[in-house]
ZABAVEX-567477 format. One record per residue (C-alpha): residue in three letters; z negated, x negated, y negated. Coordinates in steps of 0.02 Angstrom, whole numbers, plus 50000, padded with zeros to 5 digits. Each point is the difference from the previous one (the first is absolute). Example, Ala and Ser with C-alpha at 12.3 -4.5 7.8 and 13.67 -1.06 7.14 Angstrom:
<sites>
Ala496104938550225;Ser500334993149828;
</sites>
This chain:
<sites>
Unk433054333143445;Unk501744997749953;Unk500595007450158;Unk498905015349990;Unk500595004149815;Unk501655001050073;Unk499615011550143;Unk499145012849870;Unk501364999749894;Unk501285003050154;Unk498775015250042;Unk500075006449833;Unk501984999750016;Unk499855008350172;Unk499055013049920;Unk500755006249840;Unk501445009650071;Unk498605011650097;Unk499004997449855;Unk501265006649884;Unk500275014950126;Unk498415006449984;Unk499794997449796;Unk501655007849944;Unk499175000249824;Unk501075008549848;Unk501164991049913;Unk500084997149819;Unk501345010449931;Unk501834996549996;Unk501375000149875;Unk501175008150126;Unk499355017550044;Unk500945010050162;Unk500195019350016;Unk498935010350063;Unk500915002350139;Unk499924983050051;Unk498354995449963;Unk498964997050144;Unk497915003149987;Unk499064986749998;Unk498874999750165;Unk498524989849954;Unk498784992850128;Unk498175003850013;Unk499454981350010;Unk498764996049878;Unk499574982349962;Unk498804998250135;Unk501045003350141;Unk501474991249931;Unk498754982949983;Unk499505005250182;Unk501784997550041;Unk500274985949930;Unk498614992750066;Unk500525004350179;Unk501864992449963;Unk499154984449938;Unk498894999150148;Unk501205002250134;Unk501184985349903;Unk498164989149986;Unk500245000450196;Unk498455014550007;Unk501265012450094;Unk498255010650060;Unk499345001849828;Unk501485006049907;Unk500475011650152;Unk498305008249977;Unk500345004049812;Unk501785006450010;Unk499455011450145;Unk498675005649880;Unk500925001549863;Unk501565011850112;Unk498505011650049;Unk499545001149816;Unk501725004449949;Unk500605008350150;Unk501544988249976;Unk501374998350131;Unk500574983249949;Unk498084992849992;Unk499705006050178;Unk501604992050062;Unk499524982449910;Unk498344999650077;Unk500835004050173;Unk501284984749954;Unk498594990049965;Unk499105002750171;Unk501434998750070;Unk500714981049910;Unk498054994050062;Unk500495005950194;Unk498465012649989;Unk500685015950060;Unk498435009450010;Unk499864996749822;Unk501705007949976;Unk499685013750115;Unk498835005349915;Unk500844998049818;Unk501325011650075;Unk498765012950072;Unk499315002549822;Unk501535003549920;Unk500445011350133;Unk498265010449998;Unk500405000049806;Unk501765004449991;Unk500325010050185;Unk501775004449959;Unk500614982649962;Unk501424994250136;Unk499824984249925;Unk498034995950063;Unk500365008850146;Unk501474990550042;Unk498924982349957;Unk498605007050133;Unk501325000650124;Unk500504983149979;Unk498324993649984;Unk499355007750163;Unk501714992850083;Unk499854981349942;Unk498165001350039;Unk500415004950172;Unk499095016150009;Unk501305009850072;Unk498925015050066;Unk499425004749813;Unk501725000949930;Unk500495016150063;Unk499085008749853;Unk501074991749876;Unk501735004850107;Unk499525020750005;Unk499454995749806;Unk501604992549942;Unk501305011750091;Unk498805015249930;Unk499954993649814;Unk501854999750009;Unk501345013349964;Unk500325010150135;Unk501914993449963;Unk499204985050028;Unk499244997650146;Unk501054998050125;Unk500784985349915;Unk498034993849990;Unk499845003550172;Unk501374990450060;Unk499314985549896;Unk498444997550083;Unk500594987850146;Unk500604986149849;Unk498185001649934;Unk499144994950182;Unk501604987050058;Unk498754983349978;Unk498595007750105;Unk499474991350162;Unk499255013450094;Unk501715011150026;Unk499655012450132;Unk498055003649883;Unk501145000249823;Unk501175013150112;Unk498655011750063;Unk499205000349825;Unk501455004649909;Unk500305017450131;Unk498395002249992;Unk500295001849807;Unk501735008750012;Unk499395013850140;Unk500065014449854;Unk501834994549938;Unk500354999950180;Unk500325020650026;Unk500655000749821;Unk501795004349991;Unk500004992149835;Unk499434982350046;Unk500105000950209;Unk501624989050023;Unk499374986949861;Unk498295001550106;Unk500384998850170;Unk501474986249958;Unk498754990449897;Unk498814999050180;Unk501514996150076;Unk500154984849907;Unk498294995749989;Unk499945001550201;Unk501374990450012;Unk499304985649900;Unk498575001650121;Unk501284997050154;Unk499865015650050;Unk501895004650027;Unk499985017250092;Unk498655003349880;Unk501264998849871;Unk501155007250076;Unk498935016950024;Unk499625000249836;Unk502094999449964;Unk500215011550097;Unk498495011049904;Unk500814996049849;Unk501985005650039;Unk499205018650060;Unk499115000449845;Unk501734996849908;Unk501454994950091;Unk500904996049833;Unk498604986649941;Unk500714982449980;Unk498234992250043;Unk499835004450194;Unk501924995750040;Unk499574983149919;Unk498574998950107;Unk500955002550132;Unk501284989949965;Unk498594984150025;Unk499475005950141;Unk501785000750109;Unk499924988750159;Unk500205001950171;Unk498135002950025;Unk500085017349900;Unk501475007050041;Unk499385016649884;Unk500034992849833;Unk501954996449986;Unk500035020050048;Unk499135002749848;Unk501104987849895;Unk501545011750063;Unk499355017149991;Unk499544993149808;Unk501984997149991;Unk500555015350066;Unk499155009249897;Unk500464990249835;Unk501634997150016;Unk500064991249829;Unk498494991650012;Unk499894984549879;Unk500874984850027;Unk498364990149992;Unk499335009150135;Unk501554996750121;Unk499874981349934;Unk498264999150076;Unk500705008650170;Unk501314987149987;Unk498404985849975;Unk499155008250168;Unk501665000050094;Unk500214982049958;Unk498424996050076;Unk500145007250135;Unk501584990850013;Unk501045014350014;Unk501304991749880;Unk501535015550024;Unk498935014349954;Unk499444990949855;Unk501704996549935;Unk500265017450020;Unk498605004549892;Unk500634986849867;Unk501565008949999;Unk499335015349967;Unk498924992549873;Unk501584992949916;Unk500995014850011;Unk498505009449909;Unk499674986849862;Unk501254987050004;Unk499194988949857;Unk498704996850114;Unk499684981549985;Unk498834995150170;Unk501015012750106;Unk501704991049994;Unk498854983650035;Unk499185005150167;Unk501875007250034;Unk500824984649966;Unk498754988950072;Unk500405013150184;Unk501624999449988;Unk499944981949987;Unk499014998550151;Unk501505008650084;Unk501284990249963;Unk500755011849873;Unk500364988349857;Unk501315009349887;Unk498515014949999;Unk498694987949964;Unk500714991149874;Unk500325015449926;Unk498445006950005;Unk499044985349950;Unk501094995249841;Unk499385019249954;Unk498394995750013;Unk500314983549893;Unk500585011749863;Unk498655012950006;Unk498464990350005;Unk499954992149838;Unk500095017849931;Unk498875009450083;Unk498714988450103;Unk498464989549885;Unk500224981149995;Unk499064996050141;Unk500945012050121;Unk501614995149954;Unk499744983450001;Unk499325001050188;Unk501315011050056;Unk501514991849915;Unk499474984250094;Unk500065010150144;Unk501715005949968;Unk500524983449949;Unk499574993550177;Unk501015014550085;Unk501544996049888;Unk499944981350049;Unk499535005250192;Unk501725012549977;Unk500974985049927;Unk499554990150115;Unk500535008850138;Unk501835001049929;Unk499814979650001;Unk500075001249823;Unk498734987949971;Unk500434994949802;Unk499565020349957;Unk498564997250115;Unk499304988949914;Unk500385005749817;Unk499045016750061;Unk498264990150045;Unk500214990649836;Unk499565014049909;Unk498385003150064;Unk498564995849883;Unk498555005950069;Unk499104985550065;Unk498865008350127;Unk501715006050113;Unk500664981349990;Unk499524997950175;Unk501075013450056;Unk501714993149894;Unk499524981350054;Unk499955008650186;Unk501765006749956;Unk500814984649932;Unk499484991150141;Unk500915014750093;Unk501484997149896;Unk499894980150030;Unk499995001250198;Unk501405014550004;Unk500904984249944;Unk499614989850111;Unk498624989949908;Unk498335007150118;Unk499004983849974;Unk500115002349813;Unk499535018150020;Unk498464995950106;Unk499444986649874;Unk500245013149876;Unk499045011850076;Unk498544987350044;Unk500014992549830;Unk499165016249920;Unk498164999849916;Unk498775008550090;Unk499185009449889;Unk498795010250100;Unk499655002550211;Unk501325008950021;Unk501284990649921;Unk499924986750156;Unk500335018150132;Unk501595003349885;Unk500704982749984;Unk499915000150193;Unk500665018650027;Unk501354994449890;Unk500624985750083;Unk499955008650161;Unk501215011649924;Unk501014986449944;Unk500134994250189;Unk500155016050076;Unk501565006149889;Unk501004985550054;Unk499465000450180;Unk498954984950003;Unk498715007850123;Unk499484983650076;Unk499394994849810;Unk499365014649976;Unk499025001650161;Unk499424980249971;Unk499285006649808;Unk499235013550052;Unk499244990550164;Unk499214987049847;Unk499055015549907;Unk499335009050139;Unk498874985850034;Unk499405000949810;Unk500055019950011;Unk499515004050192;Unk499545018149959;Unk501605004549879;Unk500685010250137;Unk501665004949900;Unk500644983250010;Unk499484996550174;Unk501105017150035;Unk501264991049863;Unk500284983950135;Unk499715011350154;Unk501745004649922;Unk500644984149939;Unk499584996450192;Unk501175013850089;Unk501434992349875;Unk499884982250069;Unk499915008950187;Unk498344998350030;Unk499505014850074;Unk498694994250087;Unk499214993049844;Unk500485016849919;Unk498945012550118;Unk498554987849990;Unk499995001649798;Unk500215018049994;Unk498615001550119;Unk499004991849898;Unk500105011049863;Unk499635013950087;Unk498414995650055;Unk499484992349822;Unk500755017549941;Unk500225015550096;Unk500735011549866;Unk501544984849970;Unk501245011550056;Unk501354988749960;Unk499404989050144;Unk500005013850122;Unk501815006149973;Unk500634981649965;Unk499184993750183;Unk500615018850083;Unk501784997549933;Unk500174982050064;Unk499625007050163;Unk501245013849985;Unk501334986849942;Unk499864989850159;Unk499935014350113;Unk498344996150062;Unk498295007250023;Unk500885015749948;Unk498535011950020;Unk498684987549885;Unk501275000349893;Unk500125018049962;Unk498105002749989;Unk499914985449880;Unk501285007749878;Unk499225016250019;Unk498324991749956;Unk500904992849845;Unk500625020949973;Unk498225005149988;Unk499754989649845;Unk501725003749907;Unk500965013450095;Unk501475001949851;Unk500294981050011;Unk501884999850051;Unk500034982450062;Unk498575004850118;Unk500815016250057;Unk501644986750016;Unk498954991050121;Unk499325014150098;Unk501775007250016;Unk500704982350075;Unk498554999050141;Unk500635019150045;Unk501844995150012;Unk499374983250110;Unk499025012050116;Unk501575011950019;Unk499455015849889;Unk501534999049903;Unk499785018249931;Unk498164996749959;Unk500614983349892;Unk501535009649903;Unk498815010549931;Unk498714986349954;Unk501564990249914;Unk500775015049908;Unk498335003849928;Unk499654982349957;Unk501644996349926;Unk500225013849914;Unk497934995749893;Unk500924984049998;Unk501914992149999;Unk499644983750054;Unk501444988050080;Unk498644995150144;Unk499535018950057;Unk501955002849971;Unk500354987150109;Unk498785005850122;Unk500325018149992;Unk502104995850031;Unk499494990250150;Unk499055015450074;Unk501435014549944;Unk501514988850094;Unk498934998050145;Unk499695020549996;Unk501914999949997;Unk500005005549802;Unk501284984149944;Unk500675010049837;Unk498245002849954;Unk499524982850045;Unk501534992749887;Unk499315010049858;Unk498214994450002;Unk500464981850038;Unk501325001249829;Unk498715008449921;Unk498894985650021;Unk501414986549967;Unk499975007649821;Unk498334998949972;Unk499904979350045;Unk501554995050081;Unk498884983350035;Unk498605006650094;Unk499824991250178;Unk499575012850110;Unk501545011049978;Unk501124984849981;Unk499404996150193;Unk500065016550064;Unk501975002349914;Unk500194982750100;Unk499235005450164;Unk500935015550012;Unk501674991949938;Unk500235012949858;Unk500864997149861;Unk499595011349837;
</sites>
């Protein structure tokens, strides 16, 4: 009894602030008294005393655990009011008891009373959607775009796709929503927001070209739109060659288009691995708004990668100083860890191990400690101390599944950086028989295996992968190269690297490869213009090395000498051109 008390008296306290907004009774009168001016009317509520004990008898229902009963009486009570707030609470009801016909229907009474209210419109939509009934929501899309102002409704429009990113049934949620859109379609108004929202929505569906049609749609509607040249931008890949077309004819004509919109060129360049034009883009995007904090991360994260360490230092002590200022807590905690690790990586490849480590000791966010405990244990075997660095490495908690993937990844790493390929080859060989069908790291030891001089082994691996995964271009172009490199099997060679070219034609280490097998079968004008294109996406010491070989063989030594320096500068370390410098007795 005791217990039931309480929950009545909890219901009561759930109640009164609805309560109270229905009863806004007069109050007594005050001492103080305000202008006219100020004075606000009084807006006093219909409720009698009957329907204000029918509400609190719902409350106290639904808080006696009778969620049915008091859901019946508030509904009754919103159509007796016509009150906005009464028909949402009865939805909320249904909807806390996991009956969304209940709710459904709540919501379809206050919208048959109140017609022009966004608000129950906007609750039918997301009613239909979590109850899965996809094909009736298209009523509610055309109702909420109309009920808008026609300033309004593009941005609307180009909100739908957030509203249906939970469903299951993509490709039905993505016919719906044309279906619904077909009059904004051949609007000017609203026809790049239109066709750019089906983009998206086909595109969630897996329907790429799909999505790219619709981008396409959307540009002629208004080349100047930001929406289509973003939708481009995720569709860019070797498959659909069309959609970076789009993403440049956006540039050309906006010559000052916003930085954010270059930054997210940059983020689709990056993926597709195309790590120069990016860092062109971040250049731009830096030269446009220099206080931009991510942009002078990504930069200095690239021009880390290639060995440029003055620049990347540079760049990422920027970004140190502008994140705390511009970016929320969470952001700039993840990315300063981030540029934390670069510093330490940059230090450490100067030997300076004491600044190395000071840089990782600021990091606080616990979730990136992997990635600085990888790092020290970097730091520890670039002094000679690998066993410590392993243990280091193996000594981390595994938090979740994929913790154990990382911890080995990173230790391969380890291995692999100070040319410990037999170690590495032995690890890897010890997880593949836990993980038969992770086919990166079989391709990971198929490498570790043409290291130790197994080539043998090597072809067998990459093999592998290829039949567990056709599209692994990497494996193509890696096998096809090998080839090349021993001057054998010249013509599988080439039709293996050109297989690897149909997935990622731009990808300058594969166009490297392809331009090697040429110079082995003797088309040595055919591989200078593979290299100069490939060098040129790319300034790498390995194509340099390879594209010098091919010029002094063409009889082109000056040019040679310049490519080959060119490459010195950019890692005078790097094996492959120390061994060609060696074999051809040259002397920089």
């Amino acid at each position: 009894m005791k217990k039931k008390l309480i929950c009545v008296v909890a219901g009561l306290w759930l109640a009164a602030p609805l309560l109270m907004a229905q009863t806004k009774a007069p109050l007594p009168p005050t001492p103080v008294s305000l202008p006219a001016s100020v004075a606000a009317p009084v807006a006093n509520s219909a409720l009698n005393a009957e329907l204000f004990y029918q509400l609190l008898v719902g409350e106290i229902s639904i808080q006696s655990g009778e969620p049915g009963a008091g859901y019946a009486l508030i509904l009754d009570a919103a159509r007796k009011t016509n009150d906005a707030q009464l028909y949402q609470r009865a939805a909320d009801i249904a909807l806390q008891s996991r009956s969304g016909d209940s709710a459904l229907q709540a919501v379809k009474a206050w919208q048959q009373a109140q017609p022009q209210s966004r608000e129950a419109n906007r609750y039918l939509l997301q009613i239909l959607i979590a109850l899965n009934r996809i094909p009736e929501t298209s009523e509610p899309v055309r109702t909420e775009i109309g009920l808008a102002a026609a300033a309004d409704r593009a941005g609307v429009i180009s909100s739908i796709p957030r509203a249906y990113a939970r469903v299951s049934d993509k490709k039905q949620a993505s016919a719906v929503v044309e279906r619904a859109l077909a009059p904004y379609l051949v609007s000017p108004a609203t026809a790049n927001a239109s066709w750019t929202t089906v983009g998206r929505m086909r595109l969630a569906a897996g329907d790429a070209a799909g999505a790219l049609d619709a981008a396409k749609k959307a540009q002629l509607a208004d080349p100047n739109a930001e929406g289509s040249a973003l939708l481009a931008m995720e569709l860019i890949g070797p498959k659909l060659p069309e959609a970076e077309a789009l993403v440049q004819d956006y540039f050309t004509r906006n010559q000052q288009a916003a930085p954010d919109i270059r930054m997210a060129y940059a983020r689709a360049l990056l993926d597709a691995q195309r790590y120069a034009e990016a860092t062109a883009q971040l250049q731009r995007v830096i030269r446009d708004k220099p206080d931009l904090a991510p942009a002078w991360l990504i930069l200095g994260s690239l021009q880390l990668q290639d060995n440029l360490l003055a620049p990347a230092q540079t760049s990422l002590e920027k970004f140190v100083t502008l994140a705390s200022q511009q970016l929320s807590a969470e952001d700039a905690a993840r990315g300063l860890s981030q540029a934390y690790l670069a510093l330490s990586q940059v230090a450490e490849k100067r030997k300076d191990f004491a600044a190395a480590e000071a840089w990782i000791a600021k990091i606080q966010n616990s979730e990136d400690m992997m990635q600085a405990q990888t790092r020290r244990a970097s730091i520890l075997a670039g002094q000679g101390r690998l066993a410590e660095g392993r243990q280091l490495i193996q000594a981390l908690p595994e938090r979740n599944p994929g913790d154990a993937r990382l911890k080995l990844i990173a230790e391969v790493g380890l291995l692999r950086d100070l040319k410990q390929y037999q170690l590495a080859y032995d690890l890897l060989s010890q997880a593949i028989v836990k993980l038969p069908e992770e086919t990166e790291l079989v391709y990971d030891q198929a490498m570790m295996a043409e290291k130790t001089g197994n080539l043998a082994e090597m072809e067998r691996l990459l093999k592998r992968v290829i039949a567990a995964r056709p599209d692994y271009y990497n494996a193509y172009n890696a096998l096809g190269y090998s080839l090349a490199d021993r001057n054998i099997r010249l013509p599988e060679a080439r039709e293996l690297i050109r297989k690897a070219l149909e997935y990622a034609p731009s990808d300058p280490f594969i166009q490297d490869s392809l331009g090697w097998v040429e110079f082995r079968l003797g088309n040595l004008a055919e591989a200078v213009k593979i290299f100069e294109t490939a060098f040129k996406a790319k300034p790498d010491p390995e194509i340099a090395a390879h594209f010098g070989e091919v010029l002094w063989t063409a009889g082109q030594r000056d040019r040679a000498m310049a490519v080959w320096r060119e490459g010195q500068l950019l890692n005078p370390e790097n094996e492959t051109l120390l061994e060609t410098l060696k074999r051809f007795q040259v002397k920089l």
